[in-house]
N, C-alpha and C positions, 0 to 999 in steps of 0.2 A: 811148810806153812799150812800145807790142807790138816794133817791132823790133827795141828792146833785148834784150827777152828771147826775143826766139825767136834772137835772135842770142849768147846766153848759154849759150842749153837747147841750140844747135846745137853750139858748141864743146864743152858737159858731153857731152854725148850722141856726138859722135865719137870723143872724146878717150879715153873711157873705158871700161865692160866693156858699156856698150851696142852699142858698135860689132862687140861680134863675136855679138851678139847678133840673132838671124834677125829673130825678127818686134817685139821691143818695141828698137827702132831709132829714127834721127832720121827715115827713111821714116817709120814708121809714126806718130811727134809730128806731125811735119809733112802728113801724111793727114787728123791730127786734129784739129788747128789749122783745118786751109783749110774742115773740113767745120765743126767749131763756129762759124766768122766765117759761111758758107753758113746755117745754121740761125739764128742768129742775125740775122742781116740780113732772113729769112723771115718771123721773129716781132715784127720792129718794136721792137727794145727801144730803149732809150736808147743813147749812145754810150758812156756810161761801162762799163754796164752788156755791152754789145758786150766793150770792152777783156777788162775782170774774164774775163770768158770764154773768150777767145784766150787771155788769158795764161795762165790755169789749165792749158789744153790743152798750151800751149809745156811747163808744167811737168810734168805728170801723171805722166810713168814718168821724172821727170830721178832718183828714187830706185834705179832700177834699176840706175845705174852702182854702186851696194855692194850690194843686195840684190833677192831677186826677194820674199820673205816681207816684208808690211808695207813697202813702197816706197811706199809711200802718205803714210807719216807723213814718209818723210824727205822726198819730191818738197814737202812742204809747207816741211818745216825751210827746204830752200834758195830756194824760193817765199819766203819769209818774209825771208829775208836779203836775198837779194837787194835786194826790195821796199823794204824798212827803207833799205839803202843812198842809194836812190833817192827819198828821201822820201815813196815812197807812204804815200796814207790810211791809218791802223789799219785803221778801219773795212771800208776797201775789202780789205786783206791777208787780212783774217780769213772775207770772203767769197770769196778766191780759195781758201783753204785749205778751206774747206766745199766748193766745188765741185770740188777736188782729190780729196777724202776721200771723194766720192762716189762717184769711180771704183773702189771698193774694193767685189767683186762682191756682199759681205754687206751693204752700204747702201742703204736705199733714197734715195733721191733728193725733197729736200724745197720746193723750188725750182724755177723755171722754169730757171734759170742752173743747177743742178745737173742736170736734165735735158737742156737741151742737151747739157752735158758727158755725160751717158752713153750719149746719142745718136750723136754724135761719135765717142767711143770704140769703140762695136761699129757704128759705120756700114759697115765694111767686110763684115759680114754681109749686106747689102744690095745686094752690087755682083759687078759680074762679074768683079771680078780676085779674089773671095772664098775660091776654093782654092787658089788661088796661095799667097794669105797665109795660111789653114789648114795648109799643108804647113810654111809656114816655121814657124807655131808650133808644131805638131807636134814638127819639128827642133828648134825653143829648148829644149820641155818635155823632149827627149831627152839631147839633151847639157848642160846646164846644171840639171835638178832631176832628172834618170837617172828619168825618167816613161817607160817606154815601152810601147808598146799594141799589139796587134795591129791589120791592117786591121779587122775585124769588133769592137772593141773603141772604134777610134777613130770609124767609123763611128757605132755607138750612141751613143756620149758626144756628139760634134756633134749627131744627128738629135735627142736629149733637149735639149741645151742650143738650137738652132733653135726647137722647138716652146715649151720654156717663153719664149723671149724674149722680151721686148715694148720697144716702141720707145715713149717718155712723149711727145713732142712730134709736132702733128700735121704736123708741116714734114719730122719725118725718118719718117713714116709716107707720106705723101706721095712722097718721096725713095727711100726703100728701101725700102721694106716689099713691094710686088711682084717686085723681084730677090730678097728673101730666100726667099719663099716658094718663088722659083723653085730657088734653092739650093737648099733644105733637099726639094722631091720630085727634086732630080737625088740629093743623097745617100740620101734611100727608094729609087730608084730603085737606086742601087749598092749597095744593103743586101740589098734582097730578088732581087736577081742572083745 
């Protein structure tokens, strides 16, 4: 069932306005994907419960091909169809749509499978291709929501969103949580420059 759907979300996600979109891209699903099956194989879950979790990831921003505002609910809508298609469980669809819905920055996260997924999702603040991907979202929020910041502006907003972050699962504290820390005193570092 995962490479069905990562191979669904892969054609939504090129075909469509995610494609010209920097950083919520099929890169960046596919980052999130390989990183939620990574944490998950860490934490020993079950296989079913593995799957539920890849495929949430595959799905997560497939909303963003119509909207950047509440992508969340529709990334579930098509989660949902899909799934229905394929006769997956009720049961199982409607825990992929909660761990979808988590990804949505005001959630918290109530679940072990809902914490992987937001692990997954901001694992890239933990890694050392971390400004690379910063820039491109930077670029997204500029051309597509007209967000635009100065350096010393976007500076503060990262160095706040860094410090409050917290990572729920001790497999992606493990994992990232030392490159972030590392990021976030290179960005202090370029602040107080």
């Amino acid at each position: 069932m995962v490479l069905k759907a990562e191979k669904y979300c892969k054609k939504l996600l090129k075909n469509g306005r995610c494609n010209l979109l920097q950083f919520h891209n099929y890169e960046h699903t596919s980052e999130v994907a390989h990183n939620a099956k990574f944490l998950a194989n860490r934490l020993n879950l079950s296989s079913t419960e593995k799957e539920m979790v890849v495929i949430a990831a595959y799905f997560h921003d497939v909303g963003n091909i119509e909207t950047t505002q509440g992508h969340e609910k529709l990334s579930c809508a098509y989660a949902r169809e899909f799934l229905q298609k394929e006769s997956y469980p009720e049961n199982q669809i409607q825990i992929v749509e909660n761990i979808i819905q988590a990804t949505e920055m005001s959630v918290m996260p109530t679940t072990v499978l809902e914490e992987i997924m937001c692990d997954a999702d901001l694992s890239h603040l933990g890694m050392t291709t971390f400004f690379e991907r910063n820039r491109l979202l930077r670029k997204e929020w500029e051309t597509f929501l007209d967000m635009k910041f100065t350096d010393d502006e976007w500076v503060k907003l990262n160095v706040k969103f860094l410090n409050e972050h917290r990572f729920y699962t001790k497999a992606a504290i493990a994992a990232f949580e030392n490159q972030k820390k590392h990021n976030l005193s290179l960005f202090q570092d370029n602040f107080h420059s």
